[in-house]
Each structure stands twice: as structure tokens, then as C-alpha cells.
N, C-alpha and C positions, 0 to 999 in steps of 0.2 A: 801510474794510473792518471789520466786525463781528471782536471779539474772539471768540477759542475756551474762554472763562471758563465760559461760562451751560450748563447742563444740555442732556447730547448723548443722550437716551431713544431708544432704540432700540428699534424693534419688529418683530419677525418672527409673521408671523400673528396677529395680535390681541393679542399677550401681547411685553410689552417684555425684550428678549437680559438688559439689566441688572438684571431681576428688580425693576424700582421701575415708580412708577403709569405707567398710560398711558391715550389719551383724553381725555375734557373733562375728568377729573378730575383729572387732569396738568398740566392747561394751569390748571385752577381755584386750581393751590399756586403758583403765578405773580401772582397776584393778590392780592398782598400789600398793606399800607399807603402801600410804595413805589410799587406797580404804574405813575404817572406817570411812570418815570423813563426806561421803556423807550418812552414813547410819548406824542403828546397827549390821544389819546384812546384810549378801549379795543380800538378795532379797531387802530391804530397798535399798540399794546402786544401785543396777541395775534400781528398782524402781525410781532414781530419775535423771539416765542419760537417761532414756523413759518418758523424761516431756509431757506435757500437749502440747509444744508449737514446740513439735519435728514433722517434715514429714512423712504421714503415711507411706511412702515406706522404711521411717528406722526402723519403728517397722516393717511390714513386712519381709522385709530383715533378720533382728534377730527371726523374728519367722520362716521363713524355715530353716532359717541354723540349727535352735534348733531340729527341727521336722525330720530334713535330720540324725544331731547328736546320734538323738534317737534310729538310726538303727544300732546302735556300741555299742557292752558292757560298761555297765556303767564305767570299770575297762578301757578299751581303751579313753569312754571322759574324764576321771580323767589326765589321761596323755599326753592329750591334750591341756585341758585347764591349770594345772600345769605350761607344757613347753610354752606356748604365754603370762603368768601372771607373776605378781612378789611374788603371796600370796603361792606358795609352798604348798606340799600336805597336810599340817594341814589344808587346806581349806575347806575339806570332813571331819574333824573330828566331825562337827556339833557344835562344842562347841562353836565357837566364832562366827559362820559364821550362822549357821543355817542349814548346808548344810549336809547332811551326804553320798551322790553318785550322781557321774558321771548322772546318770539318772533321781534321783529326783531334780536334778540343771536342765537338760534341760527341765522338765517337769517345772519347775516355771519359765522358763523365758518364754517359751512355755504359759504360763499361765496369765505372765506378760501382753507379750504382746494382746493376746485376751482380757483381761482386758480393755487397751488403747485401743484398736479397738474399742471394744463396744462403750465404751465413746465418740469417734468418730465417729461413725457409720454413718452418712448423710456424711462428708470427705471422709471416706476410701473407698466408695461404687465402684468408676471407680478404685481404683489402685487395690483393692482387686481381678479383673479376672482373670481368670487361661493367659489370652494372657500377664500380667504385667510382667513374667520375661521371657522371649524367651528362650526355651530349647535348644538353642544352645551355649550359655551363662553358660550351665555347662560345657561346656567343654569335653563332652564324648569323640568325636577325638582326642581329647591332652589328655587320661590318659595315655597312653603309655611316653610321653613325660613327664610329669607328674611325672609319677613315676621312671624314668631315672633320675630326677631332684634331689628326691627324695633321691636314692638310693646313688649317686654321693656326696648329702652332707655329708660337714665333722663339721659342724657346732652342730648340733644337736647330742645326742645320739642315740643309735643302737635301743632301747628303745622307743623311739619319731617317729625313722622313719620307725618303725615296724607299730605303730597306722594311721603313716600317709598313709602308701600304704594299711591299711586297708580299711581307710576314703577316698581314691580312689574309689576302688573296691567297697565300698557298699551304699557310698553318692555321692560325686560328684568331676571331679578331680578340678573345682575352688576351691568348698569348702577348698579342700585337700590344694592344693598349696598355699594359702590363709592361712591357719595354719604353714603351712610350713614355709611362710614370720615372721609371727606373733612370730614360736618359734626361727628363724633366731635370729630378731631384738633382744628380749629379753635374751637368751642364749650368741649369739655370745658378746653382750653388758658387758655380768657379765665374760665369761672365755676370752675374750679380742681375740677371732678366728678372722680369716680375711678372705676375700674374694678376689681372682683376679678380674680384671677387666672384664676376658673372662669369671668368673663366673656368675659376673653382668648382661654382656649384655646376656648370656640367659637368665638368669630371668628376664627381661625386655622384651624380646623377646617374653616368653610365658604372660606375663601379658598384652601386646598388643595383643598378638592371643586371649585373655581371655577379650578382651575392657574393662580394666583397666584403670584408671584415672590416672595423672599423680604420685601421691603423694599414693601410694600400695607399688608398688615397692620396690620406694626410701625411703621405713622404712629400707632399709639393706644397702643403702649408704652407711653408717657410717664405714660398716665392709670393703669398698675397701678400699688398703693401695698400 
């Protein structure tokens, strides 16, 4: 029987009860150096941070974000998820991971989580309606803002934020800004970049226009100096 150690994210309507990330980009801070240890391969490892005794609104969560993902070349989610991970582009190489593109990775989490649903299926029945994430909640008014945010960082490479104002334009600007945070944390963490303060509070600014939980944001804390 799986320990009750590992992160219990909870989500009620598209937005997680304990106010920290939720979606692929919850599942993406999993995906650490260790990330083998939960699994042989990546689907094994994802497989087992989507337990039995997770809220169906986190599988949820991770299954639109995957499905929204799907709508970007495989070659832009590889750069994606790269820059928010610690497992670097031999991740697509297949060989260690299982994984060989951007595309067939969101199809198996995509897959993952229908998987868990089913198994669930008398639970998920109420969060599963199209009314469980309010379309206002993607953020379509803030992609402009969005992508100003975007363009403005000096954190991430030219590269990163090419994919991210793609992931604007043709999924969603949460999603987007939400990766944005995710390759912040991770990036600015390894080349040691800083943020002002004034850089902060916009980002905090739009993740309260975004109904943000406390603890999204302040994954890029670290980088104010």
C-alpha cells in the first residue's frame, strides 16, 4: 500500500482547496532529478503521483491542461516541459523514459488520466461537467497581459518564451503564465537570475486576476533579492 507522505493537491473547480499549483504543472514539480524513483518510466512515475486516493479535480486539472497542450507541436511541448523540469531534453529520447515527443507524452497523460477517471467513475460524475472550470478562469482578457509578462522576462530563454506566447495564442493565457511560473522557478533556481520586487508584484498581480491560490506565485519568491 502506497504511503500518505507524497503531495495530497486538491481541487475543487479548476483551482486547488490548498491554494498550491494544480494541472500539468503540478504534476511537472514532480519531475525532479529523482523522478525514477517513483517509477521506471515516466508514465510509471506520473502513474503513481495520480494515485487511487487523489481528488478527481486533480486528475481533471492534468487532463485539460494535457488535451489544451495537444494543440502545440510536439517540438514546442518538448520545450515546455524541458524548461518547468529538472529531467532536460533526454527526456524525449525514449530510452530511459519511455517517452519519445512532446505529443505522445501528452497523449499518455491524457490517457493516464481517463484511465483514473474511469476507475472512479460514480466520484467524478458532478466535477466531470463542462460548468466545473468557469471559462473565465482561462484568462482570455489577461492574454495581452500575459504576454507583456512574457515578453518582459529575462529569466527564461528567447526559446522558452517563444513557446510560451505560442501556448498563449492557441491554449490558454493561465495555462501559459502557469508554465511561465513553473520555467521561472526552475531556470532562474539553476542560473541564479533575480527578480525585483516590482517584477513580483506583477506576477502576483496577474495570478490574483487568474484566482490563484496563495502558494502558485510564490514558487518564484526565491528569485526576489
Amino acid at each position: 500500500m502506497r504511503q500518505l507522505t507524497r503531495t495530497t493537491t486538491t481541487v475543487r473547480h479548476g483551482r486547488s482547496a490548498d491554494e498550491s499549483d494544480f494541472g500539468v504543472t503540478w504534476l511537472m514539480g514532480m519531475f525532479h532529478e529523482d523522478w525514477s524513483h517513483h517509477g521506471p518510466t515516466a508514465a510509471d512515475a506520473a502513474g503513481y503521483h495520480l494515485w487511487d486516493e487523489l481528488d478527481p479535480g486533480s486528475v481533471l486539472a492534468v487532463r485539460r491542461d494535457a488535451r489544451l497542450l495537444l494543440r502545440l507541436p510536439s517540438e514546442t511541448i518538448e520545450v515546455l516541459w524541458s524548461a518547468g523540469t529538472a529531467v532536460g531534453p533526454s527526456f524525449f529520447s525514449g530510452e530511459r523514459t519511455g517517452v519519445t515527443s512532446g505529443t505522445q507524452w501528452m497523449e499518455t497523460l491524457t490517457g493516464l488520466c481517463d484511465a483514473w477517471l474511469t476507475r472512479h467513475a460514480q466520484a467524478t460524475a458532478p466535477a466531470s461537467a463542462p460548468a466545473s472550470v468557469p471559462a473565465e478562469w482561462d484568462g482570455v482578457e489577461l492574454a495581452d497581459a500575459v504576454l507583456a509578462e512574457i515578453g518582459a522576462d529575462r529569466v527564461v530563454p528567447e526559446q522558452v518564451r517563444r513557446a510560451l506566447a505560442e501556448c498563449v495564442r492557441r491554449c490558454t493565457p493561465d495555462l501559459a503564465f502557469r508554465l511561465l511560473l513553473r520555467a521561472m522557478a526552475q531556470i532562474g533556481a539553476a542560473s541564479g537570475t533575480t527578480l525585483s520586487s516590482e517584477d513580483y508584484a506583477r506576477l502576483a498581480a496577474l495570478g490574483a486576476a487568474l484566482h490563484y491560490g496563495e502558494f502558485v506565485v510564490s514558487e518564484v519568491r526565491h528569485l526576489v533579492k
